[in-house]
N, C-alpha and C positions, 0 to 999 in steps of 0.2 A: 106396232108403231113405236117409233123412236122418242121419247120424247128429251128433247134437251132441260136439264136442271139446272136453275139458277141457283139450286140452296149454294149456304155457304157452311162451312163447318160452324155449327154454334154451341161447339165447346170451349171454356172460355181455357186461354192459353194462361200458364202460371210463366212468372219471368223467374229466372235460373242466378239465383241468388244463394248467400250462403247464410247458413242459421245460427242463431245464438251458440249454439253447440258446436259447429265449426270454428267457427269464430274464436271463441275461447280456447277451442284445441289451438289454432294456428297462432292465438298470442303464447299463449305457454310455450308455444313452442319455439320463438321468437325470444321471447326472453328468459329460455333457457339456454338457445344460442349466444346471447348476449352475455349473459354471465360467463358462458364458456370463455369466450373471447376477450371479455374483459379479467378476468384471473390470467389468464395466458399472457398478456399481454402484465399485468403487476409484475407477475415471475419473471419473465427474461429484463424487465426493467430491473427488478433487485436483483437479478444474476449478473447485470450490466454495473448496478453501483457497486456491487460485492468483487465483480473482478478489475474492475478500474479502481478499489481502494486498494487491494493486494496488489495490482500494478504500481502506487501511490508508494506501498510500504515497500517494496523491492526498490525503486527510484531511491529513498529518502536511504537506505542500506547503502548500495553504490555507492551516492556522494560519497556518503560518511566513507567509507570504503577506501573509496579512492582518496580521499584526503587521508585517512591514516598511512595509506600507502604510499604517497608521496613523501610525506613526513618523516615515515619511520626508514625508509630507506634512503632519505638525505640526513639523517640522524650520523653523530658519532658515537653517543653516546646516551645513557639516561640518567636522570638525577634523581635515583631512587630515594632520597632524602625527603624530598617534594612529590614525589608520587605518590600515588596509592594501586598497590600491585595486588593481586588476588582480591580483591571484593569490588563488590558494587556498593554504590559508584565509584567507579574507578578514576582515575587521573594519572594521567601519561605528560613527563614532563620532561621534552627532546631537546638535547644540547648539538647546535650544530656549528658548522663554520664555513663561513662567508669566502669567497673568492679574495675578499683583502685581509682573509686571518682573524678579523673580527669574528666574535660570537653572537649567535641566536639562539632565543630559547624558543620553543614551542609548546605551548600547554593547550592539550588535550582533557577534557571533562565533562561531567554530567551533572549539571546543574538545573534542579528540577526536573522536568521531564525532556532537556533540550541539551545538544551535546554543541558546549562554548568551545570555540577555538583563541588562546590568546598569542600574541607575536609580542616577546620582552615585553610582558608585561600590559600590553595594550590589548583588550579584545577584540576582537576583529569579526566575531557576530557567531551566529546560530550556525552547526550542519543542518539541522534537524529545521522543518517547515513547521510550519507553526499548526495544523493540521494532524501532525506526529507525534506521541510519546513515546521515548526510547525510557525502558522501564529497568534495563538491567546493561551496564557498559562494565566488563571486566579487563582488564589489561595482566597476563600472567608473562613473564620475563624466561627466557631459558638462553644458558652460555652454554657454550661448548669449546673449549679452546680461547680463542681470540673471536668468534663469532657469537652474536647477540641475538635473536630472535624476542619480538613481540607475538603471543597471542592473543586474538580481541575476538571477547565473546558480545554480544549487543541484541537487546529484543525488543523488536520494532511493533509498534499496535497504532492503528487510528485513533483519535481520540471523538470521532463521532460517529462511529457505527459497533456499536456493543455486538454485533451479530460476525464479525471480522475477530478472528482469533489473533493473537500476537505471532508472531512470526520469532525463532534468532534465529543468527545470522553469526558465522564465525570465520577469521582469514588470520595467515598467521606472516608476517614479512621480518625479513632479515634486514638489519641496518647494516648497510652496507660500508658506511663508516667506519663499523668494529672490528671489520677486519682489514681496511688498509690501513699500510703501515707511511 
C-alpha cells in the first residue's frame, strides 16, 4: 500500500553567506586594487605636470627667441663698448635706425634670473615669466667681411619643480643691417 508522506525535510538549511576569511581575502583584495589605481593615476598626473612644465620652458625659449631674432636682425650694428660678449650674463646692446634716420638702441640682458629688454634706455619689461629662470644668457659676436652674426647660448629651468632638469637652448641670427650698404 501507498502511503502518501507528509514529512518535510527537517534538516535545517544554512544561508549562503561569506566568512570572516573570505571576507578579509575580498578586502585585501580591494585595496590592493586601490592602491594600484591610485599610484597610477599620481604618475601620469606627475607625467602631466613634468611635461606641461618642459612645454612651459620651450614656450618661455621661443619668446625670448623670437625677440632676439627680431632685434638682431633689425640691428645695424652692436655696441660692443656696452655689451657683454662671451660670458654669462651676457648683455646685447643693438644700435638700430628708424625710418626717419633717427636711432634706437635695444638692450638685451639678464638680470637676475629674468631676461630685461630695454628701448633707449627705457625698460620695457621681462621676456622671461615669472615662473622661469634663465640661469645662463651668452651672446658670442662673429664678422666675416661686412656680415655680423650673433650667437645666443640661454638655459631655461622652472623654478618650482626641482624634478625638471634645465633645458639650453641656442640660435644664431645675422643683422641684417651689417651688411647693407
Amino acid at each position: 500500500m501507498l502511503r502518501a508522506s507528509n514529512q518535510t525535510n527537517t534538516r535545517p538549511t544554512r544561508s549562503r553567506g561569506f566568512t570572516l576569511a573570505e571576507t578579509l581575502v575580498y578586502a585585501g583584495l580591494v585595496a590592493f586594487l586601490l592602491v594600484v589605481i591610485v599610484q597610477a593615476t599620481i604618475a601620469v598626473a606627475r607625467s602631466h605636470d613634468r611635461s606641461s612644465t618642459y612645454l612651459d620652458v620651450n614656450a618661455t625659449a621661443m619668446t625670448a627667441f623670437s625677440r632676439f631674432s627680431r632685434d638682431i636682425r633689425r640691428a645695424t650694428g652692436v655696441d660692443f663698448v656696452a655689451s657683454t660678449i662671451g660670458a654669462s650674463p651676457g648683455r646685447l646692446v643693438l644700435e638700430m635706425k628708424r625710418d626717419d634716420g633717427t636711432n634706437d638702441i635695444v638692450d638685451l640682458y639678464l638680470s637676475g634670473s629674468k631676461i630685461h629688454v630695454e628701448n633707449n634706455g627705457v625698460l620695457i619689461g621681462d621676456l622671461t615669466p615669472s615662473n622661469m629662470d634663465v640661469s645662463n644668457l651668452t651672446f658670442r659676436i662673429f664678422t666675416a667681411a661686412s656680415t655680423t652674426a650673433v650667437r645666443i647660448e640661454m638655459t631655461v629651468a622652472p623654478d618650482n619643480m626641482p624634478d625638471v632638469h634645465a633645458v639650453n637652448f641656442y640660435g644664431t641670427y645675422v643683422l641684417r643691417g651689417s651688411y647693407v650698404e
